[in-house]
N, C-alpha and C positions, 0 to 999 in steps of 0.2 A: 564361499563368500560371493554372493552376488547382491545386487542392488535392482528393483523394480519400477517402473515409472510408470505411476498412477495418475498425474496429473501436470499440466505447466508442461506438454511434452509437445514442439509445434502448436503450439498455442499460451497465452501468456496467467492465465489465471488456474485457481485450482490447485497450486504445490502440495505432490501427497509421493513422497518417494521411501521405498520401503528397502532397508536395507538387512539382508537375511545373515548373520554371522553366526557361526558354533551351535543353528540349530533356535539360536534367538532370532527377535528380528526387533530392529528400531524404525520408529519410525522418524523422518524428515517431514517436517509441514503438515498441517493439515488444513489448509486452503477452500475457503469457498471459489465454487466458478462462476463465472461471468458473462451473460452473452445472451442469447436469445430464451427465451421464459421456461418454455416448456421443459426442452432441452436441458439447461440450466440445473432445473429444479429436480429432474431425473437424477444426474449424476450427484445432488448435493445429499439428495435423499437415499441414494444406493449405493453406499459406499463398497470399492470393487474388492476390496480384503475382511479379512472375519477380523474385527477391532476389537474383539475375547484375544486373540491371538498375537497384537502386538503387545511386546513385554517392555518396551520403553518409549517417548516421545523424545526428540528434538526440534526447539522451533527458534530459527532466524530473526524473526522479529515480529510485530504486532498486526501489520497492516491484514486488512481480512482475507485477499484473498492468499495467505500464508496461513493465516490462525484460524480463520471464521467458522471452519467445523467440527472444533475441537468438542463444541457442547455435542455433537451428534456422534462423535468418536464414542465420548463416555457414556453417551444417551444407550448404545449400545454393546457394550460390555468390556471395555478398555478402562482396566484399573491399576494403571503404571503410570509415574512418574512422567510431567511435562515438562523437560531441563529450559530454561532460557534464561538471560540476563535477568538481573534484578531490576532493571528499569522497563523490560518486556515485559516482564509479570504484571508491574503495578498498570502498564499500557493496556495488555490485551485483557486485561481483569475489565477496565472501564468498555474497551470498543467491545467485549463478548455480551455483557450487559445490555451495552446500547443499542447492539446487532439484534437482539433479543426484546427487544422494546418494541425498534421500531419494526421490526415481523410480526409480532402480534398489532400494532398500529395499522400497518398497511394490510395485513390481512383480515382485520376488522374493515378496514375502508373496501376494500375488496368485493369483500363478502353482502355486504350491503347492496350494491352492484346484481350483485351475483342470484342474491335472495329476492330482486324485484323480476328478475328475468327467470326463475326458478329451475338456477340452476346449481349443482350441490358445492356446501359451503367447503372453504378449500382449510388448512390448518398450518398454522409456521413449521419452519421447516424443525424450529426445538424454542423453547417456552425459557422464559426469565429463571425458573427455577431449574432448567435442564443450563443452562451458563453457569449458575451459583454452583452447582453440583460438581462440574469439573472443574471449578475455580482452586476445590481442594485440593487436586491432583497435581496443584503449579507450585515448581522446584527453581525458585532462583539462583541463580551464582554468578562472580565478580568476572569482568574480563581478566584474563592472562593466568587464570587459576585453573590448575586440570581436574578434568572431576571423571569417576568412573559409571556412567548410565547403564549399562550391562558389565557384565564379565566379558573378558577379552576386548572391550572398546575402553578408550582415552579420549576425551572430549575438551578442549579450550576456545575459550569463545574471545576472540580479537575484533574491535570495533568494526564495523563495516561503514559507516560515516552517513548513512542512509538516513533513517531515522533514529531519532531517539530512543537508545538501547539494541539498535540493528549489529546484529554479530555476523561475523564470519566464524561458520563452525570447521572447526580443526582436527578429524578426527584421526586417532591412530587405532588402526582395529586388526585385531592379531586372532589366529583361528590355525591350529596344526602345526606349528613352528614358524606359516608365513607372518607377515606382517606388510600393513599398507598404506601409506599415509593419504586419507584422502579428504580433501580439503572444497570445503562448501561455499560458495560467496553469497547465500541468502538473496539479497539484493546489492550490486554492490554500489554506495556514493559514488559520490568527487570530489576532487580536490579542490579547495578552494573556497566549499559555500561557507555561509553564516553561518552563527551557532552551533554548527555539531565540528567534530575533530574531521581529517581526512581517515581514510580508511587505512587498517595496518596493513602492509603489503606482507604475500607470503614470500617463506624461501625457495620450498622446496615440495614438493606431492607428485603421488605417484600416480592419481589420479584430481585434475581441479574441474569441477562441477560449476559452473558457471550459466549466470543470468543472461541472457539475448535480447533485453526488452525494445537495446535502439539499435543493435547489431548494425543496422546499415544505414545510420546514418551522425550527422554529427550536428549536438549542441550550438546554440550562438554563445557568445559570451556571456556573465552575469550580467556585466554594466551595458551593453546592447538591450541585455535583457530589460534590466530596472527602465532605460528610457523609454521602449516601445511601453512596459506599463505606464509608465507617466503618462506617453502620448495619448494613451486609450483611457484613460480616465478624463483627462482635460478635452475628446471629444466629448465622452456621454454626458457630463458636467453640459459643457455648450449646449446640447440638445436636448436638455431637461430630462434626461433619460436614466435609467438604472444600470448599474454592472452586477451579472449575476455571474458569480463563481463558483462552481461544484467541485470544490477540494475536498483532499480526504482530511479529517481534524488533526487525525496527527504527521505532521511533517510542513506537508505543502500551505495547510493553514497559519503556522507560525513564520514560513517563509514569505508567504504574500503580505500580511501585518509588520512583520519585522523590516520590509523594503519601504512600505507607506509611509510607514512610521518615520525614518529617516527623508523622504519625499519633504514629511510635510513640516519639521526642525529645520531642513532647510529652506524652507520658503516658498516649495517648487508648486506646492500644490494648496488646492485651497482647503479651510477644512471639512470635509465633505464628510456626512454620518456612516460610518461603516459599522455594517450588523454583521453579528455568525450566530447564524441563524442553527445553532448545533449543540445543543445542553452536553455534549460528551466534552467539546471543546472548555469548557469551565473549568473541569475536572482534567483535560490532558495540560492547561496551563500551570497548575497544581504539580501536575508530575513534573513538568520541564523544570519548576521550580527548585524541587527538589534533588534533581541527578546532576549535581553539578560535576560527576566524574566523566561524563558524555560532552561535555561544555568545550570548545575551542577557545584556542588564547585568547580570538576576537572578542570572541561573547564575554568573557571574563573581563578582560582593557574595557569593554563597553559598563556591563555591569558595576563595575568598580566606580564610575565616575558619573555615572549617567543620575542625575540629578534628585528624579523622581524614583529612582532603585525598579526601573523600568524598562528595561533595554529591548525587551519585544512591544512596548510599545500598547500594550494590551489596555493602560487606562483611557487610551481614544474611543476603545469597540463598545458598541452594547453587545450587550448577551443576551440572546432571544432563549428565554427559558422555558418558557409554556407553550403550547400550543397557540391557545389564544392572541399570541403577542403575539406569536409567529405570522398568523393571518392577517394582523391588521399592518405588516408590510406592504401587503398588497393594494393597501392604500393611503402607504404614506407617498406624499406631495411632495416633496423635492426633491435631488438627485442623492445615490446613494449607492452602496457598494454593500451589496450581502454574497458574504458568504457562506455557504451550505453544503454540507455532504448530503449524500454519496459523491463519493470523484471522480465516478463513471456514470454518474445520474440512475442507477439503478436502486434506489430507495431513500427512503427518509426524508427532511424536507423540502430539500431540494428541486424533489418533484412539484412539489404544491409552487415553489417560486415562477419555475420552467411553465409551467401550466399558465399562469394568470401573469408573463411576463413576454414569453416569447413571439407574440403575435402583435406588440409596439414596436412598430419601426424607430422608436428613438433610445429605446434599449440594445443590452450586449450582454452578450452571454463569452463570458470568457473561458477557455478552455487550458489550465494550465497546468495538465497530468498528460499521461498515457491511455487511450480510452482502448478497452478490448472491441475485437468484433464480437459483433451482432447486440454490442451497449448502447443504450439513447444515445450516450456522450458520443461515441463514434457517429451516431446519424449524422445528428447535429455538424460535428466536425465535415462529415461528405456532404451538408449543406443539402439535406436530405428535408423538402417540405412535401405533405403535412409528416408532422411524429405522432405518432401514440403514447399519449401519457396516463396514465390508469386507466389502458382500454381504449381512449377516446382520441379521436385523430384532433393534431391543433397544425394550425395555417404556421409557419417559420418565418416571418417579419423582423425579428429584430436581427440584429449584427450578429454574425459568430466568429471570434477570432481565436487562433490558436498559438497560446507562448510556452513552448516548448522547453528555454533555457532555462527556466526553474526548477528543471525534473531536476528530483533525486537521482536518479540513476545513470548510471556512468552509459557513456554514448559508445561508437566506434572504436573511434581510437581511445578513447581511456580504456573500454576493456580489454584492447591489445597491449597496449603499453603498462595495463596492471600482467597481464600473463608473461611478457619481457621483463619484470621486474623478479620473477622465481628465478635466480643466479643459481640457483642449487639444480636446477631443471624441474618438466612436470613433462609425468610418463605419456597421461592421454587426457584429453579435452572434451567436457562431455556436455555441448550445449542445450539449455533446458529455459524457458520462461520468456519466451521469445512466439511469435507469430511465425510462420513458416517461412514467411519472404525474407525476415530479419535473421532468422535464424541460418536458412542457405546464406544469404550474403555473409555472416560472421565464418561460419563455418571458413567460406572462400578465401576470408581473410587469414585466418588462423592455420589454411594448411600453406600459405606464402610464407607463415613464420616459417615452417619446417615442421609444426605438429602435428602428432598424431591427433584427430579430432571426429565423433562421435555424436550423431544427432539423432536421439532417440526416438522412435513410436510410442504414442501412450499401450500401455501393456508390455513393452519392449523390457527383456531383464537383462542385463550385460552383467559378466564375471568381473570381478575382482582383483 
């Protein structure tokens, strides 16, 4: 029984972790990476195991780089079972779709580029019909229900409070009389946001596999959080200027609308036109709507009473659907609030905004995720002029601020004080999705608890 680390290993994008039991092998994640182009597109395109060879999948939750290459899994010769919640299914069905658009999109735009300077046209990394293709292979199930993905594994998926259908996968995997409880946090929440439940804490594993994404550092509060948004909006308002936000559509998009929204019921804010500039986002509204088993008592108390049966607030936004619409942004006249994926600025329209936005000193580029290195979003963030965006170098004039207390993902101390929460004990600690600096610093913290703890190399395979 041993376990492989393909991807997310000292570095936070890319989850592709292979676990080998009785001669099978399941796979965890299959994550696009993130980070510089060339490089990037190496590793998304060559995947490091024969994907004939994996006999089942497990996946945490939706966001891409967990799912985003699953079309290239099946694209080449993986025809087992993808388990994930019923609410990640209907999720990563829309973002594999759109991942798949907007690749043939940009590599159209690309290529145009490419064919004036005659040089050879480049290809996505997998096509609209290589997403449909593996869409067939997606296996939902309920949280707290066990289901069996191979022989000798037991698999329960308990909310991870992350995003929308985000699970903690629970597994028990038995192989020659052993047996091992070993227990996955995907991504893991927090306690306390809007709309989704808190995370279920575990008891007990013999081994817990754990995300590092803020390992060394720690969160503001929500309400610190919401007023710095207020304040940053009631600047660029003043200055006639735009807020351009590059979230991802599912999570952090519902969480920035759902703050506004409340902003502007109470009086705090004027009403200013806010776009999402993101045809996926349509369609992940549609899902939120419907899993109301993911839903927090909040959202529920809200829902229940909230007048217009609108609780995220979603009849303020336009939806930028076309392309067409999308450009003529670029010259709408008054102040405004788009937001647009990618949430690390590396595709889709969010580029086109960045492009024809960031060189007005009276605009803002609001940064309210996690960006990987060697991502635009990261430049941006190190306040990095000029950027290259489709190639071409652009001058950095406008504002770049970064609001951190929005992330989904549990900071420092939450994810020690989720590991003090196993009263039944956990054998060893095995940090993974994490940047290398985050990832020592948690470590340092996790052996002060007294654990045993474990920081993998990509390639790196640890026993069982």
């Amino acid at each position: 029984m041993k376990i492989i680390f393909w991807g997310a290993a000292k570095t936070v994008t890319g989850s592709q972790y292979v676990i080998d039991i009785g001669g099978k092998k399941l796979l965890l994640e299959c994550g696009i990476r993130q980070g510089p182009r060339e490089e990037s597109e190496a590793a998304n395109r060559n995947l490091p195991y024969d994907p004939a060879a994996i006999d089942a999948m497990v996946l945490s939750h939706a966001h891409l780089d967990h799912s985003g290459n699953i079309p290239s899994l099946v694209k080449n010769g993986f025809r087992g079972d993808v388990c994930m919640t019923a609410a990640t299914r209907d999720l990563t069905a829309l973002i594999l779709r759109d991942s798949a658009r907007i690749q043939e999109y940009d590599t159209a735009f690309v290529n145009k580029r490419r064919q004036r300077k005659q040089q050879p046209a480049k290809e996505p990394l997998y096509t609209t019909e290589d997403a449909e293709r593996a869409l067939g292979q997606f296996v939902g199930y309920p949280y707290e229900r066990a289901f069996s993905p191979l022989p000798g594994v037991s698999c329960t998926f308990h909310d991870a409070g992350h995003i929308l259908g985000s699970a903690l996968v629970d597994l028990r995997l038995a192989e020659g009389g052993r047996s091992v409880r070993f227990w996955f946090t995907g991504d893991l929440g927090r306690k306390g946001l809007p709309i989704l439940r808190d995370p279920v804490q575990g008891v007990t594993a013999d081994v817990l596999m754990t995300e590092s994404t803020y390992g060394d550092r720690v969160h503001g509060q929500i309400g610190d959080t919401s007023a710095r948004l207020e304040r940053i909006i009631k600047k660029v308002i003043a200055r006639q200027g735009k807020v351009i936000i590059p979230a991802f559509s599912v999570g952090r998009t519902q969480e920035i609308v759902y703050e506004l929204h409340q902003m502007f019921d109470a009086g705090r804010l004027p009403p200013v036109p806010i776009f999402v500039d993101s045809p996926l986002s349509i369609n992940v509204t549609a899902v939120f709507r419907v899993h109301e088993e993911c839903w927090d008592d909040e959202y529920r108390r809200r829902a229940a009473r909230d007048a217009d049966g609108d609780p995220l607030g979603f009849g303020r936004l336009t939806y930028v659907g076309s392309a067409a619409e999308s450009k003529k942004l670029n010259d709408f006249p008054k102040p405004c609030v788009i937001i647009s994926a990618s949430g690390m600025c590396e595709g889709g329209r969010v580029l086109h905004h960045l492009r024809n936005s960031v060189g007005d000193p009276r605009n803002l580029v609001l940064i309210v995720g996690f960006q990987a290195m060697g991502t635009l979003g990261r430049r941006l963030v190190e306040k990095q002029s000029p950027v290259r965006i489709f190639g071409e170098p652009h001058e950095v004039r406008a504002e770049v601020e970064v609001l951190n207390g929005f992330s989904a993902h549990a900071d420092r101390d939450e994810l020690l004080d989720y590991m003090k929460g196993f009263t039944g004990g956990i054998g060893k600690v095995v940090l993974v999705h994490g940047e290398e600096s985050q990832t020592a610093a948690l470590a340092e913290s996790v052996k002060a608890l007294g654990k045993d703890v474990v920081v993998p190399n990509l390639g790196e395979e640890i026993a069982l």
